[in-house]
N, C-alpha and C positions, 0 to 999 in steps of 0.2 A: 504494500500500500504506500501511495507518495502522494501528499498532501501539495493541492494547490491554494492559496487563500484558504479560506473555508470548508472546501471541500476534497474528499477523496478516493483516490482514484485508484483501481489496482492496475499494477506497472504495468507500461504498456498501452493502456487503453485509454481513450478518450472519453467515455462516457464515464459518469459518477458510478459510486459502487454503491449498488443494492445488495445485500443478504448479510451472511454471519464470516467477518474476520475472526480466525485464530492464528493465532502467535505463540512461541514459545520460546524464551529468552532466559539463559542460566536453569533452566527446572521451572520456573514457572510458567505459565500457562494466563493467557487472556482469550475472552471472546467479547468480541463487540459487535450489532447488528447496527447497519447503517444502511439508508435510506436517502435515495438521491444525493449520494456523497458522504451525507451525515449524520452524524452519531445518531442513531434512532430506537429506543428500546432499550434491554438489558445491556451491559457494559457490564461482565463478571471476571475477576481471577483468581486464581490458584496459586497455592506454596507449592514447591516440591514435591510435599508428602501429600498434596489431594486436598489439603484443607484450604477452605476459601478462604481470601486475601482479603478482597474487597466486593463491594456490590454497588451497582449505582443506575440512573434509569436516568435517558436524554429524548427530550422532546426535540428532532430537529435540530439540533445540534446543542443544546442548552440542557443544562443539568437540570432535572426535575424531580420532586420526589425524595423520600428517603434516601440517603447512601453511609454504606456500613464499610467498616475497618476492621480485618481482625489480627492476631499474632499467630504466629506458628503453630501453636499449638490448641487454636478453636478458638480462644477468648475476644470476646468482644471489646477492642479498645477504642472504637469511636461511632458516634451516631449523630449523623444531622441532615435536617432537613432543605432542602432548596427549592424554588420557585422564580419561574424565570433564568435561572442559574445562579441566584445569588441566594446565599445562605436565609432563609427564611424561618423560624418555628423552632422547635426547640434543638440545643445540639445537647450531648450527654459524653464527655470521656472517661475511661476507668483506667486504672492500674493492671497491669500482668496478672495481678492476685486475685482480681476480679473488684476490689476498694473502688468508686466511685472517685476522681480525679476531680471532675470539675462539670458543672451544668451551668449551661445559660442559653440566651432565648434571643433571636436573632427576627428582624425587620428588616425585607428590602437590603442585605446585606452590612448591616450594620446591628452591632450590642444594642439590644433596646432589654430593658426592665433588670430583674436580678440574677449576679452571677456569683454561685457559691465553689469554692474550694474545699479540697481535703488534702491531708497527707497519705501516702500509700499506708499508713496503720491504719485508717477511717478515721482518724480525730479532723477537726474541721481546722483549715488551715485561713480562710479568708471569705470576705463576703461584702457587697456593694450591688450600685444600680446603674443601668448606662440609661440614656437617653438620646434615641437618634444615634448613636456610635460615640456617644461622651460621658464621660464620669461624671455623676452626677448626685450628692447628696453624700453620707457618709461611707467611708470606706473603711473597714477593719481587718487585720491580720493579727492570729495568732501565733505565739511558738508552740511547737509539737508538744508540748508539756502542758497546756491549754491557757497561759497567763498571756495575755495579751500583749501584742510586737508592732503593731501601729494601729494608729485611728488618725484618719486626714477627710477631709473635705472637699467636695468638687463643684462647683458650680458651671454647670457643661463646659466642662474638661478642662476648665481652670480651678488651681487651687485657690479657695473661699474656706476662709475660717480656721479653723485648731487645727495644726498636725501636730502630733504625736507619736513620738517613739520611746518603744524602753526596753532595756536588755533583758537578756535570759532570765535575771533573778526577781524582776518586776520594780527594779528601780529606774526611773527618767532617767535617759538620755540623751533625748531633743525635743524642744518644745518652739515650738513657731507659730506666729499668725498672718494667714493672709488675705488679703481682700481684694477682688478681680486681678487673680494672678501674680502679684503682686507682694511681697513681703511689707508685713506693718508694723506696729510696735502693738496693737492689740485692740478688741473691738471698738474700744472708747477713744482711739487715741486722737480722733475727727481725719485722719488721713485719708486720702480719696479710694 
């Protein structure tokens, strides 16, 4: 298959490629169906050992739908959704252990609402809000011990207000304030 613009073509031929390409590169294994040149349908591959790699579904050339990630050995490490080709709905990633890594929620290709973390033990590592694809309102991270390692503030994707840091044993280490992006001396201080 060789790609012109947009579309693709099998060697040799002038006309776009209708039906199912298979590939097979170091052990692995891909199948793609494509439809007047483009990506159309399932898009699946394989490990080595037979275990599915990945999965994914194209409208016309544009990713649509579900598409899944996995590891070598079966575990689901990633899951999101797309529309129009751009990440849409929710996405979900996990740790090798099967631990929950991180979820958040995707608009039009951009972080919209809330996205939480964990550490591969499952303790919760962090957690905040996007709006439109920007930080927005408070942000917190923990250390793996579960004593808290920062809390900052966002006002679409400038820092507004407290940040805060503190080390391993739960004593302050940085303490700052800011007001549209800006460093200040503190809410009262009348600075702009």
């Amino acid at each position: 298959m060789t790609g012109k613009g947009d579309l693709f073509f099998r060697q040799g031929e002038k006309e776009p490629f209708t039906g199912i390409a298979v590939s097979g590169v170091r052990g692995k294994k891909t199948e793609v169906e494509f439809w007047q040149g483009k990506m159309h349908g399932s898009y699946r591959s394989w490990f080595e050992n037979g275990r599915m790699e990945g999965e994914a579904h194209y409208d016309e050339g544009v990713r649509e739908g579900r598409a899944r990630l996995w590891n070598e050995k079966g575990q689901l490490l990633k899951e999101t959704r797309f529309r129009k080709g751009l990440a849409d709905g929710p996405a979900t990633e996990w740790y090798p252990n099967g631990n929950m890594e991180r979820r958040t929620s995707w608009r039009a290709g951009k972080r919209q609402g809330q996205v939480e973390t964990w550490f591969a033990s499952g303790k919760r590592k962090g957690i905040g809000t996007y709006e439109q694809g920007e930080r927005n309102g408070t942000f917190v991270v923990w250390w793996e011990s579960g004593k808290k390692r920062q809390e900052t503030n966002y006002k679409m994707g400038e820092p507004n207000g407290w940040w805060v840091e503190w080390r391993e044993n739960g004593d302050e280490s940085k303490k700052a304030y800011f007001r549209n992006g800006r460093a200040s001396r503190g809410p009262d201080s009348g600075e702009p």
